[in-house]
C-alpha positions in Angstrom: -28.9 -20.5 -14.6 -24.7 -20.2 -15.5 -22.7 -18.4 -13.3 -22.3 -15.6 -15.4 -25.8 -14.6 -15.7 -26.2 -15.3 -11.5 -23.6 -12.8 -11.7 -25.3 -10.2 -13.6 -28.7 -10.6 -11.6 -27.2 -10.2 -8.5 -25.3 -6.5 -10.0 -28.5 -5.7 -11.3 -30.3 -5.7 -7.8 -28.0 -4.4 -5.2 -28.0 -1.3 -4.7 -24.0 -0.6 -4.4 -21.2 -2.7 -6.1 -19.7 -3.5 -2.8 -22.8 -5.8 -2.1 -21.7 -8.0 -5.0 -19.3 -11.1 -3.3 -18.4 -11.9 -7.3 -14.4 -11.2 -7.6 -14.7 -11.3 -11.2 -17.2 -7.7 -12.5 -17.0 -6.8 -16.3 -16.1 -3.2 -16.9 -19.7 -3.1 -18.6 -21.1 -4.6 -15.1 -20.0 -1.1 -13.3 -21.1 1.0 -16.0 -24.6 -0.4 -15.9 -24.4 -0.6 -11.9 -23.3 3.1 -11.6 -26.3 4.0 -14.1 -28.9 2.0 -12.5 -27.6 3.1 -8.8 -25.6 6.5 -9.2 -26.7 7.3 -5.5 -23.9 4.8 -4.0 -21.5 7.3 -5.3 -22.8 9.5 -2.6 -23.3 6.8 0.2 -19.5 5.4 -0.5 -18.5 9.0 -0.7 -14.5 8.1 0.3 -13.6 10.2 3.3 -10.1 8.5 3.3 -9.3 9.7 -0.6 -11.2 13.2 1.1 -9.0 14.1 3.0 -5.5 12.6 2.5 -6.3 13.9 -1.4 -7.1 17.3 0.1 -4.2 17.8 2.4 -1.9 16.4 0.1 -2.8 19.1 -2.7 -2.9 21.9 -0.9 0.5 21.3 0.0 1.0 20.5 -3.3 0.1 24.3 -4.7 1.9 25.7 -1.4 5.1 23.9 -2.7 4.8 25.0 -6.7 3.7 28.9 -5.4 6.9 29.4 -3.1 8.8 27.7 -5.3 7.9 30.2 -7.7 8.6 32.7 -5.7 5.2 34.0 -4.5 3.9 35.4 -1.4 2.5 33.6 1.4 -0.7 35.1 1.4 -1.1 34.0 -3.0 0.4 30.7 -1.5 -2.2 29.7 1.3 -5.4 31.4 -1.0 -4.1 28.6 -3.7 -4.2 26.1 -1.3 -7.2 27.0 0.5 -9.3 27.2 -3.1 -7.1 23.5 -4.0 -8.2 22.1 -0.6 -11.7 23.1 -0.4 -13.4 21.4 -3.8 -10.6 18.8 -3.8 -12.3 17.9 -0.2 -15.6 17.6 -2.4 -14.2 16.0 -5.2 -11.8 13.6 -4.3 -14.5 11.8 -2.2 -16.7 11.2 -5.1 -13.5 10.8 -7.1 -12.3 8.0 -4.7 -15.7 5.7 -4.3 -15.7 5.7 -8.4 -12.1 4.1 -8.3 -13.2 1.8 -5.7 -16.1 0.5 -8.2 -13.4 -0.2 -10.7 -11.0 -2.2 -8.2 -12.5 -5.9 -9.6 -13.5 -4.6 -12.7 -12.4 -6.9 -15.8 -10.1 -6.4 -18.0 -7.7 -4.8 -15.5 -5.8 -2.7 -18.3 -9.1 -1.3 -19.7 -10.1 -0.4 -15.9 -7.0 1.6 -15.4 -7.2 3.2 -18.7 -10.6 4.6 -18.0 -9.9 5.8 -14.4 -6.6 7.4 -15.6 -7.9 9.4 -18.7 -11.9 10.2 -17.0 -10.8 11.2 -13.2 -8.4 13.4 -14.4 -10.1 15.1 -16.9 -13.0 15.9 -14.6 -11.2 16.7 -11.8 -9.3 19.2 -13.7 -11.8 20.4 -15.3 -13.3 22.0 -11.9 -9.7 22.8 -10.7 -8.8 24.8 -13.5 -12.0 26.5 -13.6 -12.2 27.3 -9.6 -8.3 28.9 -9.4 -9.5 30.7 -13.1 -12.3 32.2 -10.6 -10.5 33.1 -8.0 -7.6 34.8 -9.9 -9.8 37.1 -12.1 -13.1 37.7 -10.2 -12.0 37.4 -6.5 -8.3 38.5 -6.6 -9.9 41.5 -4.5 -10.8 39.5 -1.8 -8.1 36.1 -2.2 -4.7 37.3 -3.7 -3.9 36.1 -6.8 -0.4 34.9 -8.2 2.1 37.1 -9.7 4.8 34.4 -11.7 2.6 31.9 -13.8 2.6 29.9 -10.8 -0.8 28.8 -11.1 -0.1 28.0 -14.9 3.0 26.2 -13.3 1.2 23.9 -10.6 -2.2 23.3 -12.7 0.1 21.4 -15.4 2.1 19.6 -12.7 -1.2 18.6 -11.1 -2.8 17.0 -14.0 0.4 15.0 -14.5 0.2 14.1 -10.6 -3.7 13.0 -11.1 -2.7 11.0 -13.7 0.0 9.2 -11.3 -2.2 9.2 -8.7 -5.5 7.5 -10.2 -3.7 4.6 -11.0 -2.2 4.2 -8.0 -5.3 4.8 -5.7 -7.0 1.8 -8.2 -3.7 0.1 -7.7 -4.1 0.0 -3.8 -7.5 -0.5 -3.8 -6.8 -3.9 -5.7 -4.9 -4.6 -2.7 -7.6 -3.7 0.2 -6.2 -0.5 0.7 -8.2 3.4 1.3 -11.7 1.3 1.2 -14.7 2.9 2.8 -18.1 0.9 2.9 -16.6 -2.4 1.8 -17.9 -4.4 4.6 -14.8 -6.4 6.2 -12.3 -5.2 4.3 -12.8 -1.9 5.3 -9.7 -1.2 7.6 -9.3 2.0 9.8 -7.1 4.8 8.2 -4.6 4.2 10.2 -4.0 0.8 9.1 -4.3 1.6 5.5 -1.5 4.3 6.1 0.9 1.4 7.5 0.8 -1.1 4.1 1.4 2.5 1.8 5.6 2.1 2.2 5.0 -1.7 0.6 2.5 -0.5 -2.0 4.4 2.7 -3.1 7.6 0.6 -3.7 5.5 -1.9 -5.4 3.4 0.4 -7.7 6.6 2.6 -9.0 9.2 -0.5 -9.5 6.4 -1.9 -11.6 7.4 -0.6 -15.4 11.4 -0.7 -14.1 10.7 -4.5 -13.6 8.9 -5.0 -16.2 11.6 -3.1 -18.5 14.3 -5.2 -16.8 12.1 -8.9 -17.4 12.0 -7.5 -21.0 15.7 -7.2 -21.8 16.3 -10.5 -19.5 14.2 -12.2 -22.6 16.2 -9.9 -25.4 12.5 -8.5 -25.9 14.1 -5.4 -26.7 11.5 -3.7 -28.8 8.9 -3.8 -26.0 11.8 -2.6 -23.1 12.3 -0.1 -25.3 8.5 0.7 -26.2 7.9 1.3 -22.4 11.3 3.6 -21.6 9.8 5.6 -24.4 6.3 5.9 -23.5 7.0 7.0 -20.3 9.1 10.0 -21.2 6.4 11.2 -23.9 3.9 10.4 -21.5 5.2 12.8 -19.0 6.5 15.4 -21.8 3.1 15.7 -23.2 0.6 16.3 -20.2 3.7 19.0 -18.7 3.9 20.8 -22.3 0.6 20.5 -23.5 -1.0 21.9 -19.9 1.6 24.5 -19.2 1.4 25.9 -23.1 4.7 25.6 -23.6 7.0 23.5 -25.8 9.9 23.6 -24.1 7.9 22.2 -21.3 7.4 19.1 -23.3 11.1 18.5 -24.3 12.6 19.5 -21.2 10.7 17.5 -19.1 10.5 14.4 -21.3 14.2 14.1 -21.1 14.3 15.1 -17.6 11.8 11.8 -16.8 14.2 9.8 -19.1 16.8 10.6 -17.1 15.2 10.0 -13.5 13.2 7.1 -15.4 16.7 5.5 -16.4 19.0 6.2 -13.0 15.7 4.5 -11.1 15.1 1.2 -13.4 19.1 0.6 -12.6 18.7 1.3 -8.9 16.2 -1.6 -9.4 18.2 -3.8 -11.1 20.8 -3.7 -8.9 18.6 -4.2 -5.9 17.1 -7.1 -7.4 20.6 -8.8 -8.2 21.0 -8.5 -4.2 17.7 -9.9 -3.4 18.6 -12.9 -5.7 21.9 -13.6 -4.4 20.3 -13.8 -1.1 17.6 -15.7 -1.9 20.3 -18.8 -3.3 
C-alpha cells in the first residue's frame, strides 16, 4: 500500500481531521472528511474563535454606530444582536478553518475559506440586524443614520481579512482547540498574535517589494492593484453605493502605498544590521 492511499484510509476512518498525523491533506481529503464526519464540527466547536470573534465584533458595531452618530442604547442593541449569533457562529466558523490549516494546495485552501465563511456568516448577520431593525425595533432600538448599512459592508470586508488570517495562524499552531498537543491555552496563543499580525499584513508589501527587486514589474503592479479593487468592491458593492467603491479603493491605495514603504524602509535597516 503507497503512502498516499495509507493516507486516505486513515482520513476515511477517524472520526475528526485532527486524528490524522499526515501533514500533507488534499483539499478533496477535508471535503470528503467533513461529509463523512460533519459531527467534529460540533465536537471542535472553537471557543477561542467564540469568543475573541464575539467580543471583537461587538465592539466592532459599537465603534461604526457612534461613529455615526447614534445613540447608545441603538449602539449596545447592535452589539448585543452582533455578539450573540457571532458567539454561535464564529465557533463553528473557527473549527472549519482549523480543518483547512494542512489542506493542500495552500492558495486553493485560502480561497475557499475566504469566499465560503464570509458569505455564510454574513448571510445570518445581515438577516439577524434586518430582524431586529424592522420586527423588534419596539423592543431593541433600531438605528437612525444608515449605520447598520455602514458597519454590515465594513464587516464583510473585515471577515474577509479576518478568515485568512485565522487560517494564516492556525498554519502556525495558533487559536487551536482539540488538536491534541498543539493545543495551547488562550493565553499563550494571545502572546505569538504581535509576531503573527506583523507577519500576515507585511506579507503582499514584501512580496510587492521582492517583485520590483527582480524588475517583475507587471506582477508588483498586478498585486498594488488587486488590493485596492479588492477592498473598493466588497465596501461599494455591500454598502450600495458607488462612491463607496471609488472612494475607498483609492483610500486603500493610499494606506496600501504609505505602508509597503514603511516596509521597505524597515527592511533596509534590518539588512544593514544583519551585514
Amino acid at each position: 500500500m503507497t503512502n498516499s492511499e495509507h493516507m486516505h484510509r486513515s482520513i476515511a476512518d477517524a472520526d475528526d481531521l485532527e486524528e490524522i498525523r499526515d501533514e500533507r491533506i488534499s483539499v478533496g481529503d477535508v471535503f470528503r472528511s467533513l461529509a463523512s464526519h460533519p459531527w467534529q464540527i460540533i465536537t471542535r466547536w472553537n471557543w477561542k474563535a467564540a469568543l475573541l470573534g464575539a467580543l471583537l465584533r461587538a465592539s466592532f458595531y459599537v465603534t461604526v454606530y457612534k461613529a455615526s452618530r447614534e445613540n447608545w442604547r441603538a449602539a449596545m442593541a447592535a452589539a448585543m444582536v452582533e455578539f450573540s449569533f457571532r458567539f454561535l457562529t464564529s465557533g463553528a466558523s473557527g473549527a472549519l478553518v482549523q480543518s483547512f490549516r494542512r489542506a493542500t494546495p495552500a492558495w486553493l485552501a485560502t480561497l475557499i475559506v475566504t469566499i465560503s465563511l464570509p458569505t455564510i456568516s454574513h448571510t445570518i448577520e445581515f438577516f439577524t440586524h434586518y430582524a431586529q431593525e424592522y420586527y423588534f425595533s419596539a423592543v431593541v432600538p433600531a438605528s437612525s443614520n444608515n449605520s447598520r448599512q455602514i458597519a454590515f459592508a465594513v464587516s464583510v470586508l473585515f471577515s474577509v481579512f479576518s478568515a485568512m488570517f485565522n487560517l494564516f495562524i492556525m498554519r502556525h499552531g495558533v487559536l487551536l482547540v482539540g488538536a491534541g498537543q498543539e493545543t495551547k491555552s488562550l493565553w499563550s496563543d494571545i502572546k505569538r498574535f504581535p509576531l503573527l499580525i506583523a507577519e500576515f499584513v507585511s506579507f503582499l508589501p514584501i512580496e510587492i517589494i521582492n517583485h520590483v527587486k527582480n524588475k517583475n514589474f507587471l506582477f508588483a503592479g498586478g498585486i498594488f492593484l488587486a488590493f485596492g479593487l479588492t477592498v473598493g468592491t466588497i465596501l461599494g458593492v455591500f454598502r450600495g453605493k458607488w462612491s463607496w467603491a471609488w472612494t475607498t479603493a483609492l483610500g486603500a491605495w493610499a494606506v496600501f502605498f504609505v505602508f509597503t514603504l514603511f516596509v521597505a524602509f524597515v527592511l533596509q535597516i534590518v539588512d544593514r544590521r544583519v551585514k
